[in-house]
C-alpha positions in Angstrom: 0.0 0.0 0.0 1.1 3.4 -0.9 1.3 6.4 1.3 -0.2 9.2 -1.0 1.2 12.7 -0.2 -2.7 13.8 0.2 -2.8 11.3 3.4 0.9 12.6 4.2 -0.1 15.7 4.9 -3.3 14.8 7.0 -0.9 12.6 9.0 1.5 15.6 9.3 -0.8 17.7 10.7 -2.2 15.4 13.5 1.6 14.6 15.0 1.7 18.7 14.7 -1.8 18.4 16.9 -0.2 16.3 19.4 3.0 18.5 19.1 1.1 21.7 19.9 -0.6 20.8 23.2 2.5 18.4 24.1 4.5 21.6 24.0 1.9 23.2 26.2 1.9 20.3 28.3 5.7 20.0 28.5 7.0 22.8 30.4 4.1 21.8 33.5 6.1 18.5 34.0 9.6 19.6 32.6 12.4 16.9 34.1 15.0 19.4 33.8 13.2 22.1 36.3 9.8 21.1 37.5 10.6 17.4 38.7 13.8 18.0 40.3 12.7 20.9 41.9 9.4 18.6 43.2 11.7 16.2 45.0 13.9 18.4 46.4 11.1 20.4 48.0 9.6 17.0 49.2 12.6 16.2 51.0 15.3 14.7 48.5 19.0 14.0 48.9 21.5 14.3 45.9 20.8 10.4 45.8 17.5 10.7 45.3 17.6 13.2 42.4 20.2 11.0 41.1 18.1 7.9 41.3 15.4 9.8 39.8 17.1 11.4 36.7 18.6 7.8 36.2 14.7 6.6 36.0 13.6 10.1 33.3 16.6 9.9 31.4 18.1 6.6 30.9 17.2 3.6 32.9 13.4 2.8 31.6 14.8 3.1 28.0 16.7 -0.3 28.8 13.3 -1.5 28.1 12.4 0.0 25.2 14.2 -3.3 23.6 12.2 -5.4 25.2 9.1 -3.3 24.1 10.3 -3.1 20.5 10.8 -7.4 20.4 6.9 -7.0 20.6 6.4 -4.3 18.5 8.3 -5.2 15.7 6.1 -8.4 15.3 2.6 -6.4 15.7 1.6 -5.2 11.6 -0.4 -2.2 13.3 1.2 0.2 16.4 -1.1 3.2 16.6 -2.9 1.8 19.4 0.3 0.7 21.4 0.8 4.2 21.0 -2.2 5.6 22.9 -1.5 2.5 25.1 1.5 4.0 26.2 0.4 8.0 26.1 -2.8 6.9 28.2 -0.3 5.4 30.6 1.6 8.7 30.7 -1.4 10.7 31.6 -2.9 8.5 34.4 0.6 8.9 36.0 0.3 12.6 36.0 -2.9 13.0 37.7 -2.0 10.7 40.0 0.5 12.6 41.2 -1.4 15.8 41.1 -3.8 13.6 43.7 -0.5 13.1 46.1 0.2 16.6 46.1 -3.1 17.5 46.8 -3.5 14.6 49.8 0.4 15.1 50.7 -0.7 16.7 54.1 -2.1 13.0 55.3 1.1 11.6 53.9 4.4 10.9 55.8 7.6 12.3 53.7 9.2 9.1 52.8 5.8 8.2 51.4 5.3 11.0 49.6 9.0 10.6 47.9 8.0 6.7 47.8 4.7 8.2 45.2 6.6 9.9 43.3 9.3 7.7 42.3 6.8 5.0 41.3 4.6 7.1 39.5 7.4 8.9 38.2 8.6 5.4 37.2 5.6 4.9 34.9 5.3 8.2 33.2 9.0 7.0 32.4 8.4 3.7 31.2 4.8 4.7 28.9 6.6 7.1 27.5 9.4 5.0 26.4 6.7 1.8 25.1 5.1 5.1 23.3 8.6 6.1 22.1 8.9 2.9 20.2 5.5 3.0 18.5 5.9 6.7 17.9 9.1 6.5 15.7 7.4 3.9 13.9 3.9 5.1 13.0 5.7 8.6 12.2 8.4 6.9 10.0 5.7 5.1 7.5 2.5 7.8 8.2 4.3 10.7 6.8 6.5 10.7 3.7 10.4 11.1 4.1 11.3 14.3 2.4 9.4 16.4 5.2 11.0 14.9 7.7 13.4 17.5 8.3 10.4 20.2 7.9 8.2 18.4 10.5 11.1 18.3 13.5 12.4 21.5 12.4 8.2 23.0 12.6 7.8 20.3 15.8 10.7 21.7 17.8 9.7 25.1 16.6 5.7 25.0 17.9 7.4 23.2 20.9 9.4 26.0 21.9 6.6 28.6 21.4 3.9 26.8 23.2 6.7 25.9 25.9 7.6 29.9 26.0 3.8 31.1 26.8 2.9 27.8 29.1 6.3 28.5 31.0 4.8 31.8 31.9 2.2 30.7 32.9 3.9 27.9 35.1 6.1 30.7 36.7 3.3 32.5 37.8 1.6 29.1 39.5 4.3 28.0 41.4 5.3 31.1 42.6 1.6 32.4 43.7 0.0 29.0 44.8 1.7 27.4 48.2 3.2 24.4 48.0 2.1 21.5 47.9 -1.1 23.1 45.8 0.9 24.5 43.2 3.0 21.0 42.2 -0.8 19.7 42.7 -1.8 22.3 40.0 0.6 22.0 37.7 0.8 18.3 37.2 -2.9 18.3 36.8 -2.5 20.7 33.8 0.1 18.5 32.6 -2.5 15.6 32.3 -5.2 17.2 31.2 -3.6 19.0 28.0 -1.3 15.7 27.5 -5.0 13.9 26.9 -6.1 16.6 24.4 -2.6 15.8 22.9 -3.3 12.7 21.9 -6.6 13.3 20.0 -4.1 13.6 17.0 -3.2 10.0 17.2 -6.8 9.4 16.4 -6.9 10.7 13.4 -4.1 9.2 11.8 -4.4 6.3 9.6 -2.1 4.2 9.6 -0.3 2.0 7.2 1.0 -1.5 8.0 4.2 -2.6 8.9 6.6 -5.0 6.6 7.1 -7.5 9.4 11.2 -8.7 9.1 12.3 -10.1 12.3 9.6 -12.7 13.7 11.7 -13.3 16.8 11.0 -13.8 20.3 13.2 -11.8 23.1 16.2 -14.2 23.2 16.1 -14.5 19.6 15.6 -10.0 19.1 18.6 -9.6 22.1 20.5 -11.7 19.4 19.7 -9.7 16.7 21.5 -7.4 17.9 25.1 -7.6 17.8 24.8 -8.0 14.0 23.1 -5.0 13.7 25.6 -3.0 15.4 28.7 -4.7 13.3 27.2 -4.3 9.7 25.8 -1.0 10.5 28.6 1.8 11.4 26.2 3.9 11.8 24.4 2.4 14.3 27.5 1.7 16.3 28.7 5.5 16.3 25.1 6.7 17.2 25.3 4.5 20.1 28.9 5.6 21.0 27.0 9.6 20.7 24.1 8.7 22.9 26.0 7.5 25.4 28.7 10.3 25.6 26.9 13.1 24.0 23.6 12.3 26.1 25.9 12.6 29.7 25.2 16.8 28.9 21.3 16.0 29.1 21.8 13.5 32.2 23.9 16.1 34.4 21.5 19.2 34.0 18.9 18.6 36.6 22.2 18.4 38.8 22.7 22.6 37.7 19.6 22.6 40.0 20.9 21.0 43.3 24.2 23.1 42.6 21.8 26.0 42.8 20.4 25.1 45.5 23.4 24.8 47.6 24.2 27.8 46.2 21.8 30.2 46.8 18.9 28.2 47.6 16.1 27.1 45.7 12.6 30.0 45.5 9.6 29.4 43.4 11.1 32.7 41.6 14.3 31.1 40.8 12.6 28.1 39.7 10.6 30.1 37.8 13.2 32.1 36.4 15.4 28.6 35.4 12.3 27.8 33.2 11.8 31.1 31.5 15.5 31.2 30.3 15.6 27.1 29.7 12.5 27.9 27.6 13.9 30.9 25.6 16.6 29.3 24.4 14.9 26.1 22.8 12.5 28.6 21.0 15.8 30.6 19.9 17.4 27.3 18.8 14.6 26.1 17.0 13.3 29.1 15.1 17.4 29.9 13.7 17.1 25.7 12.7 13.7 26.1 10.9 15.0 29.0 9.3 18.5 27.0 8.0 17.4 23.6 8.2 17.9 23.2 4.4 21.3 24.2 4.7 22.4 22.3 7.5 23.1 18.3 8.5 22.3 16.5 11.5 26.2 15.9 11.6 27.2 19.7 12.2 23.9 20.5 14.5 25.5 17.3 16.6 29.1 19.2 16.6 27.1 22.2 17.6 25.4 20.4 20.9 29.0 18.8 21.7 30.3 22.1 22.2 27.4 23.5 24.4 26.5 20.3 26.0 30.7 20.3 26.8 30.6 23.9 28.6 27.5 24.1 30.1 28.8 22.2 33.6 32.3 24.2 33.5 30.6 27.5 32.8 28.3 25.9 36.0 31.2 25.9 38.3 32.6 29.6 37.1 29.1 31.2 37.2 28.4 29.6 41.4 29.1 32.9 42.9 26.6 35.3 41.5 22.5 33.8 41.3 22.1 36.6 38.6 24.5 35.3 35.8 23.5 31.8 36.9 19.9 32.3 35.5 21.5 32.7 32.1 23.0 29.4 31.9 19.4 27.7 31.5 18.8 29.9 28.4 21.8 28.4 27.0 20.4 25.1 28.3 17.7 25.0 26.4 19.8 25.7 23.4 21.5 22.8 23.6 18.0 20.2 24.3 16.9 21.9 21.4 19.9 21.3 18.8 20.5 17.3 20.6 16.7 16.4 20.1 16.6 17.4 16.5 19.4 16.1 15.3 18.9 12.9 17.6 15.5 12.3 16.7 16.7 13.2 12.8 20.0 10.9 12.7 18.0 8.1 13.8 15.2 8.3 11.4 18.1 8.8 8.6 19.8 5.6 9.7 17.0 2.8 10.0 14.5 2.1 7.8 10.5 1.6 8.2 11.7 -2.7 8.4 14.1 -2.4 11.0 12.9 1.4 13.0 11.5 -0.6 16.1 14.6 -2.5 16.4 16.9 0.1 16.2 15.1 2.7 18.7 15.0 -0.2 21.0 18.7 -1.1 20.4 19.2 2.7 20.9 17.4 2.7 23.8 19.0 -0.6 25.3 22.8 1.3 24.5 22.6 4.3 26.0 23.4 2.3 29.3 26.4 5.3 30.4 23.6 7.9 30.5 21.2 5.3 32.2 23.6 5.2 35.3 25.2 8.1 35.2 22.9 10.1 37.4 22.5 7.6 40.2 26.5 7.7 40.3 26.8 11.3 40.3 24.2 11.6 42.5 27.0 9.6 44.9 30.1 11.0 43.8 28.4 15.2 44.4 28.2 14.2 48.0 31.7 12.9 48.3 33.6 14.1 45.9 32.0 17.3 44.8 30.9 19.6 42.1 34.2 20.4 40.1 35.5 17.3 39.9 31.7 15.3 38.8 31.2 18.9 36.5 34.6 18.3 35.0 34.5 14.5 34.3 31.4 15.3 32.3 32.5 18.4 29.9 35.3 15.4 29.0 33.5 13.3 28.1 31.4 15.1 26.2 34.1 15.9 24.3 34.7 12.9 23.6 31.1 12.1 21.2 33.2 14.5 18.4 35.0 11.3 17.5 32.0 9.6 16.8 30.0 12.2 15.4 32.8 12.3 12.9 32.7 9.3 11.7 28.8 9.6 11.3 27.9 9.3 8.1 24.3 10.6 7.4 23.3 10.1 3.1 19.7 11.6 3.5 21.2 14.7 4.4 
C-alpha cells in the first residue's frame, strides 16, 4: 500500500496536533526544572535526584528493547501508541492527587509516590517512544521529515515559552504543595487533548522482518551494530553526547546549595531554559535546508561540553546563573533534533523498532550516570563530577565524525 502525499499531509498535521498541546503540556512536567525541583522540596537528597534522573533519562529506555521485540512483530502500532500515552497521563494526575493529599502523607511516602509514578510516566513514554518512531516513519513521507522536526521543535518551543509563563506565575503564587498539585494536573489534562491527534491518523501497516522472540531479538542485535557503522557510532553519541542531558537537573541541586532554591528562581530557570529552545529552533527552521544532522551534533557537543564548567565559574553570582538555563535550552533543542533526525536517517521503516529499541537498550552510560553522580556530588564534589562530564562530552566529536548521514 502506498502512502499518498494527500494522506501525508493529513498525518503531518495530526503529529503537529499532538506536538502543539505536548508543548503546552511540556514545560508543566519539565524533568529538567519542575521534577527536580518537586523532589527536592519534598525532601530529596543528591541520591534521590540522582536515582530519579537515572529513572527520566536513561534507565526505563533499557526496556524500550524489550518493548520493540513486541512491537516489531505487531503489523499495526497506533494503538500501542495511545497504550503508552494513556499510561503517561494516568501517572500525571495521579501525582497531582499526592500533592493534593500530601498533608495526610508521611515524607518518605510521599517521595516513595513519586518515584513509582514517576517510574511509569517514564516507562509509557518509552513503550510510546517505540510505537511513535514507527507510526511517524511510515505515516508521513520522508522528504518532510526534516520540515516536520524543524516546525515540531519550533511550535514546541513557542507553546513551551507562553505555558512557562504561565507555570512561573503558579508555582510562585500558589503554596506548596497546591501548586505542584496544580501543575501536574494541567500537565494531564492538555497531554490527553494531545493525543486526539493520534486518532486521526491512519495508519499503514508494517513489513514485518524479524519474527523473533526476546532471546532470539537480544541476538539480533550484535549484527546489527557490526554491519551497520552507523548504528555503532550513534550508540557511542548517545551515550557520551547524552551525559550533557543527564547532568543538568544536577545545575539545580548546585543552585540550591548555592543560593537556595525559591519558586522565583525556579521560575526564572524555566523562562530562560524555555527561551533558548524557542531561539534554537526558530534559527534551525529558518536553515534547516542548509544544515546536516552531523554539524547540529558538533554544535550540541560544544554547548552540552561547557555548560557544567561554565556551572562551576558562574556559582558565585545567582544573577549570571539564571542565564545558563537559556543556553540550556539551546542545547536540548539542537540534541533532540538532530537525535530524533539521525536516527530516522539511519534505520528504515523494516528495522525502526529494532533500532530505537537497540538505541534505547545502549545508551546504558547515560542510564547510570545520574545515580553515580548523584554519589560522587556528595563525596567528591561539584568540580571534579562537573569536570569529568564536559570530558566526556568531548569525547562524542570522535564519533559524530565518523557519522555518516546520506539523507542529508
Amino acid at each position: 500500500m502506498q502512502l499518498s502525499l494527500k494522506q501525508s499531509k493529513i498525518n503531518f498535521k495530526s503529529f503537529l496536533w499532538h506536538a502543539v498541546f505536548l508543548a503546552l503540556a511540556s514545560n508543566f512536567m519539565d524533568v529538567g526544572t519542575i521534577i527536580p525541583s518537586m523532589l527536592i522540596k519534598a525532601g530529596g537528597s543528591a541520591f534521590h535526584l540522582g536515582l530519579l534522573t537515572a529513572i527520566m533519562l536513561g534507565g526505563t529506555s533499557i526496556f524500550q528493547l524489550i518493548f520493540a521485540s513486541n512491537l516489531s512483530r505487531k503489523i499495526y502500532k497506533k494503538k500501542f501508541l495511545l497504550i503508552g500515552i494513556n499510561l503517561r497521563v494516568f501517572s500525571l494526575i495521579a501525582l497531582a492527587i499526592v500533592f493534593y493529599i500530601s498533608g495526610l502523607l508521611s515524607d518518605n511516602i510521599i517521595i516513595f509516590l513519586i518515584f513509582f509514578l514517576i517510574s511509569i510516566f517514564a516507562l509509557s513514554g518509552s513503550y510510546s517512544g517505540v510505537s511513535y518512531n514507527d507510526v511517524f516513519g511510515k505515516s508521513v513521507r520522508q522528504e518532510s521529515w526534516k520540515h516536520f522536526f524543524s516546525l515540531k521543535q519550533t511550535i514546541n518551543s513557542i507553546g513551551m515559552f507562553f505555558s512557562a509563563l504561565l507555570v512561573r506565575y503558579l508555582i510562585k503564587r500558589i503554596e506548596y504543595p497546591d501548586n505542584y498539585s496544580l501543575l501536574f494536573f494541567c500537565a494531564g489534562f492538555l497531554l490527553l487533548i494531545a493525543t486526539a491527534g493520534f486518532w486521526n491518523i491512519r495508519e499503514f501497516p508494517s513489513k514485518i522482518v524479524y519474527k523473533k522472540n526476546i532471546i532470539d531479538f537480544f541476538r539480533l542485535i550484535p549484527s546489527e551494530i557490526k554491519k551497520n557503522p552507523n548504528l555503532r557510532n550513534y550508540l557511542f553519541i548517545i551515550n557520551s553526547l547524552g551525559l550533557g542531558i543527564s547532568i543538568l537537573p544536577f545545575l539545580i541541586l548546585f543552585a540550591k546549595d548555592k543560593f537556595g532554591l525559591s519558586y522565583e528562581l525556579i521560575g526564572n530557570f524555566l523562562v530562560f531554559r524555555t527561551i533558548g529552545m524557542l531561539f534554537a529552533s526558530l534559527i534551525f527552521f529558518k536553515i534547516s535546508h542548509k544544515i546536516n544532522y552531523k554539524t547540529l551534533l558538533k554544535f550540541s557537543l560544544i554547548i552540552g561540553a561547557s555548560l557544567p564548567v561554565m556551572a562551576l565559574f558562574l556559582g558565585d553570582s545567582q544573577f549570571l546563573y539564571q542565564f545558563l538555563f537559556a543556553l540550556s535550552g539551546i542545547f536540548v533543542a539542537i540534541y533532540k533534533i538532530s537525535n530524533n533526525g539521525v536516527l530516522m536517517e539511519i534505520s528504515t521503516n523494516e528495522n525502526r523498532a529494532l533500532y530505537t529499541g537497540i538505541s534505547g537498550a545502549g545508551s546504558i552510560l547515560t542510564a547510570i550516570f545520574p545515580l553515580i553522580a548523584g554519589l560522587l556530588i556528595s563525596q567528591l564534589g561539584y568540580i571534579v563530577v562537573f569536570g569529568s562530564v564536559s570530558l566526556l562530552v568531548l569525547s562524542s566529536f570522535v564519533f559524530v565524525n565518523k557519522l555518516n548521514c546520506k539523507k542529508n
